[in-house]
PQR file of N, CA, C, O and H, with PARSE charges and radii, in Angstrom:
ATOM      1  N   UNK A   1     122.144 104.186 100.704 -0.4000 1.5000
ATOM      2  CA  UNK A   1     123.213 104.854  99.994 -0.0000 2.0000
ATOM      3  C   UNK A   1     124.113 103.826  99.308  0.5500 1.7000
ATOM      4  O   UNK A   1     124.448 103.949  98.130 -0.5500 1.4000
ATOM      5  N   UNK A   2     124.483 102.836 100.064 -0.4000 1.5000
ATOM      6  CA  UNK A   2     125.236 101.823  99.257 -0.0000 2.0000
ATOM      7  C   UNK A   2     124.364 101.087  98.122  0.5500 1.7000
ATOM      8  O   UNK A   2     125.014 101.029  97.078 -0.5500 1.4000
ATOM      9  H   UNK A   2     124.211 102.735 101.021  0.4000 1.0000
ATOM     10  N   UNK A   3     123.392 100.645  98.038 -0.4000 1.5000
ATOM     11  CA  UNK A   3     122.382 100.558  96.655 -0.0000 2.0000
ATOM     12  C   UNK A   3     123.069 101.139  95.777  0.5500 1.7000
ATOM     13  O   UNK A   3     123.528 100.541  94.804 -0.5500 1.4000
ATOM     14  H   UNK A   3     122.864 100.692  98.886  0.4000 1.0000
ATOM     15  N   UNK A   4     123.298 102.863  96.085 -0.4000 1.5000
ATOM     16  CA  UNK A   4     122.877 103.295  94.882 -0.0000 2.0000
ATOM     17  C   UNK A   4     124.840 104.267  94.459  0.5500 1.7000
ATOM     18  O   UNK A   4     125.079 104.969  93.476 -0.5500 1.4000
ATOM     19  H   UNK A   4     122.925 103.348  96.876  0.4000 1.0000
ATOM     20  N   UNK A   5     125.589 103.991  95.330 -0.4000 1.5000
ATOM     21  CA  UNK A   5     127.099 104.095  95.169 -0.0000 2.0000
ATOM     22  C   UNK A   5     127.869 103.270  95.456  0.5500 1.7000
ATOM     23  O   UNK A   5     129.008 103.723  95.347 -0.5500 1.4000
ATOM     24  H   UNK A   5     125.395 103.421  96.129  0.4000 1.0000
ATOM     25  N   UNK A   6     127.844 101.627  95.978 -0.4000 1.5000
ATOM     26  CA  UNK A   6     128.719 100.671  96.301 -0.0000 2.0000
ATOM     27  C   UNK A   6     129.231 100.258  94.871  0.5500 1.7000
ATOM     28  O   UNK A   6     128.665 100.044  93.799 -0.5500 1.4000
ATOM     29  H   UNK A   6     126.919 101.259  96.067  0.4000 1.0000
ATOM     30  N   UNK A   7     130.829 100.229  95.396 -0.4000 1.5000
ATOM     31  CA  UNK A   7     131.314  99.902  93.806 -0.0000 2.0000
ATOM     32  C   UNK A   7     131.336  98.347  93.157  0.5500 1.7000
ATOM     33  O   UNK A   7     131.937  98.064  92.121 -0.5500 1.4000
ATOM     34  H   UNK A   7     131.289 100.403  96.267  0.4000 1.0000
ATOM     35  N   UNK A   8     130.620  97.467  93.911 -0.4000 1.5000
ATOM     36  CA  UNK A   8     130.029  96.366  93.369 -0.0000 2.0000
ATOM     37  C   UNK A   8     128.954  95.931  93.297  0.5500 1.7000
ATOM     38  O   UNK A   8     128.728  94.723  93.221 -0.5500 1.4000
ATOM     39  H   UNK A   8     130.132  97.697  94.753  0.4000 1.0000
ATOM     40  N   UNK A   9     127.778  97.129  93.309 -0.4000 1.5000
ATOM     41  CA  UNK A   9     126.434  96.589  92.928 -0.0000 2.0000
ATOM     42  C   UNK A   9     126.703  96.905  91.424  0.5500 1.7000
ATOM     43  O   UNK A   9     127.428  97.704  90.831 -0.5500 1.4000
ATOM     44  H   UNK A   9     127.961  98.110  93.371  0.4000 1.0000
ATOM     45  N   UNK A  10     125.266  95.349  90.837 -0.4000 1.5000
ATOM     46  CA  UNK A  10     124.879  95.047  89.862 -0.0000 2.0000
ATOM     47  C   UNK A  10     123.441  95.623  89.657  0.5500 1.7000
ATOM     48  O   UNK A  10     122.737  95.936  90.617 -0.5500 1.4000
ATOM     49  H   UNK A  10     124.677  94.700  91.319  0.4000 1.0000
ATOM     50  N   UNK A  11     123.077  95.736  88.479 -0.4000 1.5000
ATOM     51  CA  UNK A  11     121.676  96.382  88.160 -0.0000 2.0000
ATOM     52  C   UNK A  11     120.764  94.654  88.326  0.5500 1.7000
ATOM     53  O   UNK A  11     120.918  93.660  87.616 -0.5500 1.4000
ATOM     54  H   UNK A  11     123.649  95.482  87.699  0.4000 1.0000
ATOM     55  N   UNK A  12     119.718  94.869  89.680 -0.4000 1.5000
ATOM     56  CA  UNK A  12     118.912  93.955  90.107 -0.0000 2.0000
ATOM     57  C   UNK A  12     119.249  93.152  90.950  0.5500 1.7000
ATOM     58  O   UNK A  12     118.675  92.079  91.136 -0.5500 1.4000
ATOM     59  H   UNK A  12     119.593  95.676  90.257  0.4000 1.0000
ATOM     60  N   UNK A  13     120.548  93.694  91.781 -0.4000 1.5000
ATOM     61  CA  UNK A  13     120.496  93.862  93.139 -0.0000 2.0000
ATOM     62  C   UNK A  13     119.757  93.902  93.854  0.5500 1.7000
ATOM     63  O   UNK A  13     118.813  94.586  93.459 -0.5500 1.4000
ATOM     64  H   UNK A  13     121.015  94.565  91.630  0.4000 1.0000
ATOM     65  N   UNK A  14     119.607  93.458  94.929 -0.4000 1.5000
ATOM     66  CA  UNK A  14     118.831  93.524  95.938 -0.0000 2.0000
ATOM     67  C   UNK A  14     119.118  94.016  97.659  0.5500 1.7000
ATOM     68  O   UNK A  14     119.518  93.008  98.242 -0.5500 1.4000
ATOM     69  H   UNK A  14     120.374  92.902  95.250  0.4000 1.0000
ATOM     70  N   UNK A  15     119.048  95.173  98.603 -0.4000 1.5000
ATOM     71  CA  UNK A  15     119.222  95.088  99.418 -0.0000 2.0000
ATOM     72  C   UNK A  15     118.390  95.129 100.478  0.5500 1.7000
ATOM     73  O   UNK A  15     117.214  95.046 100.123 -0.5500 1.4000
ATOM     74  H   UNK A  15     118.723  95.992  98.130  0.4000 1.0000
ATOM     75  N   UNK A  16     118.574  95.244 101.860 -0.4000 1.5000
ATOM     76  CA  UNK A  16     117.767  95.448 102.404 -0.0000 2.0000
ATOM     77  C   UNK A  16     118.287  94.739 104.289  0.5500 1.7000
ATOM     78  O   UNK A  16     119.502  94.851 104.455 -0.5500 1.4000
ATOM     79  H   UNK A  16     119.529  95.311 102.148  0.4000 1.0000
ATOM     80  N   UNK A  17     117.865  94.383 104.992 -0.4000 1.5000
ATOM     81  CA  UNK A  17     118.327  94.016 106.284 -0.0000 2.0000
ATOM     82  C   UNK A  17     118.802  92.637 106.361  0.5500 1.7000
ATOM     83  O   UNK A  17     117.973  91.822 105.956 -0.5500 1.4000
ATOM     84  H   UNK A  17     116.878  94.292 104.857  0.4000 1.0000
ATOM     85  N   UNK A  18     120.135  92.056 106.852 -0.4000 1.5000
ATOM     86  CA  UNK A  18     120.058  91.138 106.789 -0.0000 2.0000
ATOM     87  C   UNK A  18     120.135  90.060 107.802  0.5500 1.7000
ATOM     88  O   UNK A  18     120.884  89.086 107.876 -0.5500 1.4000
ATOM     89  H   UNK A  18     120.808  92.719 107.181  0.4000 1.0000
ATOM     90  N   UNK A  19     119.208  90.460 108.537 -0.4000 1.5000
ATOM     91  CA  UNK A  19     119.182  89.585 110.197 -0.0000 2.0000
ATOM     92  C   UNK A  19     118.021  88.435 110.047  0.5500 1.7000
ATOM     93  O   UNK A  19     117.727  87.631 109.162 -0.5500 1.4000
ATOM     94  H   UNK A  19     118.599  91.251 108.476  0.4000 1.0000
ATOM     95  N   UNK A  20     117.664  88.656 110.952 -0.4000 1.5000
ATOM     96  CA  UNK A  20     116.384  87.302 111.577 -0.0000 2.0000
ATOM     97  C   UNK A  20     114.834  87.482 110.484  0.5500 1.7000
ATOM     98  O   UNK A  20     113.797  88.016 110.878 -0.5500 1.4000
ATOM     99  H   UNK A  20     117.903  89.308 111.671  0.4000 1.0000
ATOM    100  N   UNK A  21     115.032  86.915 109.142 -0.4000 1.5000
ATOM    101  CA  UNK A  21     113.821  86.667 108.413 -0.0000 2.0000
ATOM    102  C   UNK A  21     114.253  88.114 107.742  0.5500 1.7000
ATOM    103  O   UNK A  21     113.189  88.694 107.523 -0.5500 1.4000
ATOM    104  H   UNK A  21     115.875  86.481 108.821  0.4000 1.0000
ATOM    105  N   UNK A  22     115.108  88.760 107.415 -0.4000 1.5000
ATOM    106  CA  UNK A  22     114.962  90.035 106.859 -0.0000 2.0000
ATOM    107  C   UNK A  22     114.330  91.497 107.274  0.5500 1.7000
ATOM    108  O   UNK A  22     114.115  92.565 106.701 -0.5500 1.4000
ATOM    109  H   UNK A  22     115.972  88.289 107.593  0.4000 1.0000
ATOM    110  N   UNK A  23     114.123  90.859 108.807 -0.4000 1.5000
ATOM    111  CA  UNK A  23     113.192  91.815 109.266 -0.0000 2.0000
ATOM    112  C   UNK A  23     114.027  93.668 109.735  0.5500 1.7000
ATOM    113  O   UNK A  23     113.803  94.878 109.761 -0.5500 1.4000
ATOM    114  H   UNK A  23     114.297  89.992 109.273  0.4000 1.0000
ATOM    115  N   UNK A  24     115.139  92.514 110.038 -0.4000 1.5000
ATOM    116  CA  UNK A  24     115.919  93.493 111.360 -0.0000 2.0000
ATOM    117  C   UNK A  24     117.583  93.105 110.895  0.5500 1.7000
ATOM    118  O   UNK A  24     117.949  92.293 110.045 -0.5500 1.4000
ATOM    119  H   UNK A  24     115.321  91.531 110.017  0.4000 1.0000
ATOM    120  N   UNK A  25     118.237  93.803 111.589 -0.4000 1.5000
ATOM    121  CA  UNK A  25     119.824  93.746 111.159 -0.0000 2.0000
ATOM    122  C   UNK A  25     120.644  94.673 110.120  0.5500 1.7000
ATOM    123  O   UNK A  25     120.104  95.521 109.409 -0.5500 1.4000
ATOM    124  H   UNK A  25     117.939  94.463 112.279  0.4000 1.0000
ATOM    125  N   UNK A  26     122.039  94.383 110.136 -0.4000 1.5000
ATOM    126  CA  UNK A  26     122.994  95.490 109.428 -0.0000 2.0000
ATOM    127  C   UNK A  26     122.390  95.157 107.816  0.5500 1.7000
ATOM    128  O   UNK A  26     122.199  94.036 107.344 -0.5500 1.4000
ATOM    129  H   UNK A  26     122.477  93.694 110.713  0.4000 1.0000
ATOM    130  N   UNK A  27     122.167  96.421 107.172 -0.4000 1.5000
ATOM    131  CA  UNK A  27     121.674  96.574 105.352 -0.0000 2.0000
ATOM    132  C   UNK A  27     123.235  95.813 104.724  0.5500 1.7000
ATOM    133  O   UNK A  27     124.440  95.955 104.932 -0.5500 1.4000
ATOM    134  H   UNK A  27     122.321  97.332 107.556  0.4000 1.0000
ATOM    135  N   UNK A  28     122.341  94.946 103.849 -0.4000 1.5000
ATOM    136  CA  UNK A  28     123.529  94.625 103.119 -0.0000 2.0000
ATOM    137  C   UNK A  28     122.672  93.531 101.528  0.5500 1.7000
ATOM    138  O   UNK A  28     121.491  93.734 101.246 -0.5500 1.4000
ATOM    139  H   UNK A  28     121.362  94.830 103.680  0.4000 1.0000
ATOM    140  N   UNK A  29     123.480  92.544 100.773 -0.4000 1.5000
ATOM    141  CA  UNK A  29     122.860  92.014  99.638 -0.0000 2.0000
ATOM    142  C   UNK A  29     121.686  90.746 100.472  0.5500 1.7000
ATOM    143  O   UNK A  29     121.765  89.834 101.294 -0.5500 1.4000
ATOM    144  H   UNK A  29     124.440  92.380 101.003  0.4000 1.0000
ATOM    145  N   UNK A  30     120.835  91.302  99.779 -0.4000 1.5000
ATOM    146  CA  UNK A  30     119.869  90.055  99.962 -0.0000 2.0000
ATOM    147  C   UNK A  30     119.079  89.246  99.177  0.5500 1.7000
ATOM    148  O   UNK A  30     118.625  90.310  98.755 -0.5500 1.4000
ATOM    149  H   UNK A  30     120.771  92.043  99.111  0.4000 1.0000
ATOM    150  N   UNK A  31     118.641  88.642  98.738 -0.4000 1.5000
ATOM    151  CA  UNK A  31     117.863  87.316  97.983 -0.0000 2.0000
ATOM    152  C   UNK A  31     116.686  88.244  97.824  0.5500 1.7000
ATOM    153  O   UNK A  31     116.184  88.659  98.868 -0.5500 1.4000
ATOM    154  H   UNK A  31     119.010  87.778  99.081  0.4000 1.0000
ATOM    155  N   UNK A  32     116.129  88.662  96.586 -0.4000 1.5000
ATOM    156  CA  UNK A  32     114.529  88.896  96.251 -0.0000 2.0000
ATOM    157  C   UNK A  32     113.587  87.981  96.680  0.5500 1.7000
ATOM    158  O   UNK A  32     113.788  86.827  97.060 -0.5500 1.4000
ATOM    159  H   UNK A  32     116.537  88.324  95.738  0.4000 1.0000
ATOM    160  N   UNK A  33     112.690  88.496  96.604 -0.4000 1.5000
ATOM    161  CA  UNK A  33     111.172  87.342  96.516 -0.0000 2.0000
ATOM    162  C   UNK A  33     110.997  87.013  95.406  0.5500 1.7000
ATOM    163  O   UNK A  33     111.397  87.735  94.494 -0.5500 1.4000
ATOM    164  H   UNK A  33     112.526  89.433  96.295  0.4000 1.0000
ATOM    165  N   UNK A  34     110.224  85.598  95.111 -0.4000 1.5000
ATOM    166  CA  UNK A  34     110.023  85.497  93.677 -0.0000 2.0000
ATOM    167  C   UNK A  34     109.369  86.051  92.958  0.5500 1.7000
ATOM    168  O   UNK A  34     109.503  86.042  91.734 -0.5500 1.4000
ATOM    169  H   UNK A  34     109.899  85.011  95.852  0.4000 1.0000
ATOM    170  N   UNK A  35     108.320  86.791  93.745 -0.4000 1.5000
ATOM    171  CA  UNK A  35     107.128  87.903  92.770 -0.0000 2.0000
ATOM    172  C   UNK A  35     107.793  88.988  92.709  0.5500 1.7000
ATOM    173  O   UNK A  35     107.274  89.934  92.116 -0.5500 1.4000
ATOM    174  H   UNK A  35     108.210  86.799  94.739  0.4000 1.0000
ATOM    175  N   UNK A  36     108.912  89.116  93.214 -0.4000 1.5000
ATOM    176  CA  UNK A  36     109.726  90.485  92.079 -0.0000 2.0000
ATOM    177  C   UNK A  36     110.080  90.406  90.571  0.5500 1.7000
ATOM    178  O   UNK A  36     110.215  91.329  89.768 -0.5500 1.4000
ATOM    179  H   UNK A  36     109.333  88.347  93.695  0.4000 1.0000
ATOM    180  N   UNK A  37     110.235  88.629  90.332 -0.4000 1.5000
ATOM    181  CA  UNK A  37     110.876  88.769  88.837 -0.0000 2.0000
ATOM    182  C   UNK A  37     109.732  88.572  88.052  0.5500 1.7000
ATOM    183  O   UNK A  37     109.932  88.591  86.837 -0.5500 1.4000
ATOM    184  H   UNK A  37     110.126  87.879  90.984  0.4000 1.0000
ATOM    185  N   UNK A  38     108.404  88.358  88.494 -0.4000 1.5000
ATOM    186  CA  UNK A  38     107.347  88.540  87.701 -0.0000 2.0000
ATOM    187  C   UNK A  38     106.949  89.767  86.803  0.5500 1.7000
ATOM    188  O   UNK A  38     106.570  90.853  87.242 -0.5500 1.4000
ATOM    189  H   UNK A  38     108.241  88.343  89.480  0.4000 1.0000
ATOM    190  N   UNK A  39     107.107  89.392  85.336 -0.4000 1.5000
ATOM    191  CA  UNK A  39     107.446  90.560  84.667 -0.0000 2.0000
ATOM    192  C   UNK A  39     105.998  91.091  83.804  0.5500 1.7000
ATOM    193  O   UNK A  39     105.802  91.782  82.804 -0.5500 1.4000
ATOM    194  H   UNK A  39     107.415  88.510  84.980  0.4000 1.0000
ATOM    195  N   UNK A  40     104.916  90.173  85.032 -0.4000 1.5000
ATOM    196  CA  UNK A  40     103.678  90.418  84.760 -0.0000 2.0000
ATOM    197  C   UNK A  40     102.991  91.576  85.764  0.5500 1.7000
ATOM    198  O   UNK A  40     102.073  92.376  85.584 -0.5500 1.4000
ATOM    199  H   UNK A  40     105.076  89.612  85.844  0.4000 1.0000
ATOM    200  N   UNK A  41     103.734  91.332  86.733 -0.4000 1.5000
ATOM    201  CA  UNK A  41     102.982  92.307  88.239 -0.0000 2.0000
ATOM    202  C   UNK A  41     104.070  93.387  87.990  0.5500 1.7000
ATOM    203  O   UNK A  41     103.863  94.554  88.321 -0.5500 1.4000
ATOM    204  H   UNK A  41     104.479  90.682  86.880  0.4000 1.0000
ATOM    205  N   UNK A  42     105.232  92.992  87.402 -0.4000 1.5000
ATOM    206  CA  UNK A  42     106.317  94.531  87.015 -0.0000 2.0000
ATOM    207  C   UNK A  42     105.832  96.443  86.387  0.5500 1.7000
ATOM    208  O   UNK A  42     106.719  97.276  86.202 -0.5500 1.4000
ATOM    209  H   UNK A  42     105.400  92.044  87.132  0.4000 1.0000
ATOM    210  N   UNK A  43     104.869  95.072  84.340 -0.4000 1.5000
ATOM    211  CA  UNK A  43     103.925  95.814  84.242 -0.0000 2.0000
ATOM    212  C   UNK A  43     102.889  96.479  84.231  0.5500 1.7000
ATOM    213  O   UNK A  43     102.687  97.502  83.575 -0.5500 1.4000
ATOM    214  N   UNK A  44     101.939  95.770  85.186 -0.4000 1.5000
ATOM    215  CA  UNK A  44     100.688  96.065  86.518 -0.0000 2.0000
ATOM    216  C   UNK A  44     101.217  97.394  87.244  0.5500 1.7000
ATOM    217  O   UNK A  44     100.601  98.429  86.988 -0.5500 1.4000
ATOM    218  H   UNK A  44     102.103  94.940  85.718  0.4000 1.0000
ATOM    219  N   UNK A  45     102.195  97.451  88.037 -0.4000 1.5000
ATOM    220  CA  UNK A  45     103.106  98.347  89.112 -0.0000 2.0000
ATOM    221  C   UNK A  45     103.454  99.261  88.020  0.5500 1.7000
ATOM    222  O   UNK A  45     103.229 100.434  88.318 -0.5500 1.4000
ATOM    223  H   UNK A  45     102.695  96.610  88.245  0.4000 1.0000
ATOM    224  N   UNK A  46     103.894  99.096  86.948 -0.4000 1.5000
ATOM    225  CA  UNK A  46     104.306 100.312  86.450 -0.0000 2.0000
ATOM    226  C   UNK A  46     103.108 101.190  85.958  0.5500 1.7000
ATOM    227  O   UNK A  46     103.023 102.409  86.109 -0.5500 1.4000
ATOM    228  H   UNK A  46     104.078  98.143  86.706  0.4000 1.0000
ATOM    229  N   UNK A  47     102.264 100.436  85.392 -0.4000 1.5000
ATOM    230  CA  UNK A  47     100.877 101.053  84.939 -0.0000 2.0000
ATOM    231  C   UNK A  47     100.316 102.049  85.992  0.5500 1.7000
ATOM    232  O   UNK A  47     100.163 103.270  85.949 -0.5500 1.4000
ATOM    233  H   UNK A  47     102.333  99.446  85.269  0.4000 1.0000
ATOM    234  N   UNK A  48     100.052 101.099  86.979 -0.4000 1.5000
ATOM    235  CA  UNK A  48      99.162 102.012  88.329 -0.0000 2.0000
ATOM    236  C   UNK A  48      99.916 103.117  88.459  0.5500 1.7000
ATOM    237  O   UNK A  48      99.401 104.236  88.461 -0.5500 1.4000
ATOM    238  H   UNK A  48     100.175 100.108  87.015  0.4000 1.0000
ATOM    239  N   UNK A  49     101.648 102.855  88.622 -0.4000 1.5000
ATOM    240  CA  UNK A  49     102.625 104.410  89.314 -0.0000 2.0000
ATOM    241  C   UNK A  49     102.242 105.607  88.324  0.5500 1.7000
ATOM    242  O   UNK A  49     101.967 106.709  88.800 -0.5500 1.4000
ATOM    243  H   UNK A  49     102.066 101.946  88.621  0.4000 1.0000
ATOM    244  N   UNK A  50     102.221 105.327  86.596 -0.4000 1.5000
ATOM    245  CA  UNK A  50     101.358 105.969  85.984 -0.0000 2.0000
ATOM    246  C   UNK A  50     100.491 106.855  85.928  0.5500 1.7000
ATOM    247  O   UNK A  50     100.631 108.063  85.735 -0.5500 1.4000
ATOM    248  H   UNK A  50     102.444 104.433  86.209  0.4000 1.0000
ATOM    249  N   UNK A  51      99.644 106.298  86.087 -0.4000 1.5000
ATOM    250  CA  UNK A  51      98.179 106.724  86.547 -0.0000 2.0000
ATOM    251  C   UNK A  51      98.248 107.622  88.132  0.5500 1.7000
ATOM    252  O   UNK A  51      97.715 108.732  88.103 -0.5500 1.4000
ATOM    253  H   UNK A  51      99.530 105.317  86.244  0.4000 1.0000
ATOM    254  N   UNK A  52      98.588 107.381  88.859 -0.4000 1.5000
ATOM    255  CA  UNK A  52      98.618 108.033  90.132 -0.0000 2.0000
ATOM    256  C   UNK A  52      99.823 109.203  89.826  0.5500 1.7000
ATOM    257  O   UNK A  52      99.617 110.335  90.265 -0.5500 1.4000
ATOM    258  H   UNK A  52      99.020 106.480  88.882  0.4000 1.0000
ATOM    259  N   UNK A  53     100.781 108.995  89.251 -0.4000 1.5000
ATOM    260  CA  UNK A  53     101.522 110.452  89.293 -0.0000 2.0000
ATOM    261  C   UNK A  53     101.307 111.318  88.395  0.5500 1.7000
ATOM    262  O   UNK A  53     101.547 112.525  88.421 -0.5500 1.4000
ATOM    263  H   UNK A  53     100.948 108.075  88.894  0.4000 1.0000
ATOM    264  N   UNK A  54     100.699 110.483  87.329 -0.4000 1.5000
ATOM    265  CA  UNK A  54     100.229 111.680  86.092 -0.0000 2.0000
ATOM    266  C   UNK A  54     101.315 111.454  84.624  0.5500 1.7000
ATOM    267  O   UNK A  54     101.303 112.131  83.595 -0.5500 1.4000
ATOM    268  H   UNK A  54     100.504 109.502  87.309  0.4000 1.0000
ATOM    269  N   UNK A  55     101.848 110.750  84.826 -0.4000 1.5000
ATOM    270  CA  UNK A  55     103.388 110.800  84.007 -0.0000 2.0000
ATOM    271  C   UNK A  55     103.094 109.533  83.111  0.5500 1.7000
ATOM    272  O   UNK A  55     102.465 108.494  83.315 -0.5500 1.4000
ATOM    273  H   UNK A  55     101.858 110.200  85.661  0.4000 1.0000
ATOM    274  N   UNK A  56     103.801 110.034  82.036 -0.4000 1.5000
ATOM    275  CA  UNK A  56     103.796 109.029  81.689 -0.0000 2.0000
ATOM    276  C   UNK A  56     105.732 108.372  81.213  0.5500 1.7000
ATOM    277  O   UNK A  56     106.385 109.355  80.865 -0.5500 1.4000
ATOM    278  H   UNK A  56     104.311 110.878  81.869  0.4000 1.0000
ATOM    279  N   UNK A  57     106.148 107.734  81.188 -0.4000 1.5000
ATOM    280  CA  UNK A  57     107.478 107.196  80.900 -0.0000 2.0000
ATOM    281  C   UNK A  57     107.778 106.167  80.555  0.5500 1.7000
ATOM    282  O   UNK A  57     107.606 105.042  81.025 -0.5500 1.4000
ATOM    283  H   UNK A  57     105.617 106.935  81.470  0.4000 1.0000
ATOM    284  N   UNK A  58     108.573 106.794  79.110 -0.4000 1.5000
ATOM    285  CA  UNK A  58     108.835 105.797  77.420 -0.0000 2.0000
ATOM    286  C   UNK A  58     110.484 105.020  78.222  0.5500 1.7000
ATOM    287  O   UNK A  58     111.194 105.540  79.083 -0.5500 1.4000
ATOM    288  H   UNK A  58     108.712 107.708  78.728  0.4000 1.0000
ATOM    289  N   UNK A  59     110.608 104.054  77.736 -0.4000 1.5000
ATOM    290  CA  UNK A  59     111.662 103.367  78.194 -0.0000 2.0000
ATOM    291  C   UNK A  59     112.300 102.728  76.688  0.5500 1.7000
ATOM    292  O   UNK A  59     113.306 102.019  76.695 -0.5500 1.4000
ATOM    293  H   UNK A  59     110.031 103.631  77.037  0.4000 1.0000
TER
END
């Protein structure tokens, strides 16, 4: 919920747990992986979601 109403997230934010390796602990801002900003596997992932839901979506 805070993702998506905290009044200081930025668009490409990141959250998620922030304890021991990210595994476990209170949700809060965290560091991406670097194969998130790959804007090669971005449009791979968007293609496949595509194809599997049937949709298609112009940006």
């Amino acid at each position: 919920m805070y993702a998506a109403l905290g009044p200081d997230v930025k668009s490409g934010d990141y959250f998620g747990p922030t304890g021991f390796n990210g595994m476990k602990g209170k949700p809060g801002k965290v560091k991406s992986k670097p194969h998130s900003y790959d804007e090669k596997i971005a449009s791979e992932l968007w293609d496949v979601s595509e194809k599997l839901t049937g949709e298609k979506f112009v940006l």
